[in-house]
C-alpha positions in Angstrom: 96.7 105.2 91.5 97.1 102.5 94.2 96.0 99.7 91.3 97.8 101.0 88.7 101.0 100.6 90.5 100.3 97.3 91.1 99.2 96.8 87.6 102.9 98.2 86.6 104.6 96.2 88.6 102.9 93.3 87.4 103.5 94.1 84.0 107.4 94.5 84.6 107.1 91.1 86.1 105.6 89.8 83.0 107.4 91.5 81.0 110.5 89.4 82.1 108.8 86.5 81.7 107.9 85.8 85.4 109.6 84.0 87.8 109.5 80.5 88.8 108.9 80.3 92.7 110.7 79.0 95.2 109.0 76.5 98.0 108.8 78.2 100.2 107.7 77.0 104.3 106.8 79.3 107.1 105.0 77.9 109.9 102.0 80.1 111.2 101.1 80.9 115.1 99.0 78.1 114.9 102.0 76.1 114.5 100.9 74.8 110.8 103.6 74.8 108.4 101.9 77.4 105.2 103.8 75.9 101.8 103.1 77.5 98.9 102.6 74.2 97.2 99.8 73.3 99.5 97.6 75.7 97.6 98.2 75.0 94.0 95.3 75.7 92.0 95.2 79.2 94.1 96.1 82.5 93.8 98.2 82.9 97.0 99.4 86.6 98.3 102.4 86.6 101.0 102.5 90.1 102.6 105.0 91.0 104.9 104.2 93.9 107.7 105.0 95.1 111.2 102.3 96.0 113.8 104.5 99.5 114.2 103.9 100.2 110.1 100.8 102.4 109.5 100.1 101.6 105.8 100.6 97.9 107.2 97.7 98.2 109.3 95.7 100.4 106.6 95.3 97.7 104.4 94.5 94.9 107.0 91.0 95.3 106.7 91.0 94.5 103.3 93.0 91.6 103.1 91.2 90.0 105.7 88.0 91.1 102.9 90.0 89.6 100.2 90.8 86.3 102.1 87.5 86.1 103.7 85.7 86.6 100.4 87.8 84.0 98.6 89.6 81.3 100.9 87.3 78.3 100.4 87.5 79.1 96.2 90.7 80.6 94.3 92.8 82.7 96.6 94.7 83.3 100.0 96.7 85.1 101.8 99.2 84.7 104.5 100.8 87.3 106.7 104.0 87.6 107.7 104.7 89.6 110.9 108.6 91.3 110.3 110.1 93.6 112.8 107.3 92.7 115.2 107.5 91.3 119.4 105.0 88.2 119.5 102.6 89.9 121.7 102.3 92.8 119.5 101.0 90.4 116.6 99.0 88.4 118.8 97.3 91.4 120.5 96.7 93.2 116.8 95.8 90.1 115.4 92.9 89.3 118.0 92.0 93.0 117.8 91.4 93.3 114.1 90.5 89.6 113.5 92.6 88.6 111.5 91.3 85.0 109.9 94.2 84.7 107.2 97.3 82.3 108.9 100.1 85.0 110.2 103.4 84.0 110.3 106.4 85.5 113.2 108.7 86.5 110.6 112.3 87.8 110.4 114.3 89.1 106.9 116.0 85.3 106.5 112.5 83.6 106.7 111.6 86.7 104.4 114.6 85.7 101.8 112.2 82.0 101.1 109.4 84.7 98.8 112.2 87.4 97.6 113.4 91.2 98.9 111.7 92.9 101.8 112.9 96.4 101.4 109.7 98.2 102.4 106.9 97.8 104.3 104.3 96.8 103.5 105.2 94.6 100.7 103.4 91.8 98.8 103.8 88.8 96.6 101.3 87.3 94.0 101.8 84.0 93.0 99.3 82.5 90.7 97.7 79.0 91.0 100.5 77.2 89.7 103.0 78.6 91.7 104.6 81.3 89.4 105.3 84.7 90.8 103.2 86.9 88.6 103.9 90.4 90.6 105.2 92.2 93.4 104.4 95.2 95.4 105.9 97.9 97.8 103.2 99.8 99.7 99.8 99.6 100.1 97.5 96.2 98.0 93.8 96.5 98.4 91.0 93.8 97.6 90.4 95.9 94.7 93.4 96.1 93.1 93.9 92.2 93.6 90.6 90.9 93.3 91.3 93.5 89.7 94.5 91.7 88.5 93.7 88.3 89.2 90.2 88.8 86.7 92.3 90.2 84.2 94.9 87.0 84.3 91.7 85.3 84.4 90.3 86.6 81.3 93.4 86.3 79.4 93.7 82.6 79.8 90.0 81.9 78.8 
């Protein structure tokens, strides 16, 4: 169910045409400034969360799969910490070690990717930049590492 909402929502995206990204520049709680331009020729996903947001912290584990899995080759992903006090983040994120950059967020910083409205949400932008889809709720490795090998196929 989970993928094929994603896979619907991709499709709408698509369906329009896409959507050229805006740069966009958060910098992490390492201090380094996360472009999106800094990782063409990846698959980036920007998903926003709070530490208070139970599906948030249900899918953790497998982003930090997802990025683990496929960092040094085609994707990413980069958190960004909404509605959340600094020491909650840093106390979750040494917790579940978390390996992908997390950015302190707030709804302005947000407004650089597109619309928060729910939590958790996520952005996929492809490895040239483009926004390719967009999901409220729940992403899994699956459902990503899914839609990326069908883009994949497509253009082969």
């Amino acid at each position: 169910m989970k993928c094929r909402r994603w896979l619907v929502a991709a499709a709408l995206l698509l369906a329009a045409g896409g959507a050229a990204a805006q740069e966009f520049a958060f910098k992490d709680m390492q201090g380094q400034v996360q472009r999106l331009s800094d990782y063409r020729g990846k698959w980036v996903l920007v998903n926003f969360w709070a530490t208070w947001c139970p599906p948030c912290l249900e899918e953790v584990p497998d982003l930090v799969a997802l990025h683990e899995a496929h960092r040094k080759t085609d994707l990413v992903v980069i958190g960004v910490a909404l509605d959340s006090s600094r020491e909650s983040v840093v106390g979750f994120v040494a917790k579940k070690q978390v390996s992908y950059p997390i950015v302190l967020g707030d709804y302005d910083l947000a407004a650089q990717v597109g619309e928060v409205n729910a939590l958790p949400t996520s952005y996929l932008f492809d490895p040239t930049g483009k926004l390719v889809s967009y999901q409220e709720g729940i992403v899994t490795r699956e459902s990503v590492e899914s839609y990326i090998k069908s883009k994949n196929k497509k253009q082969k």
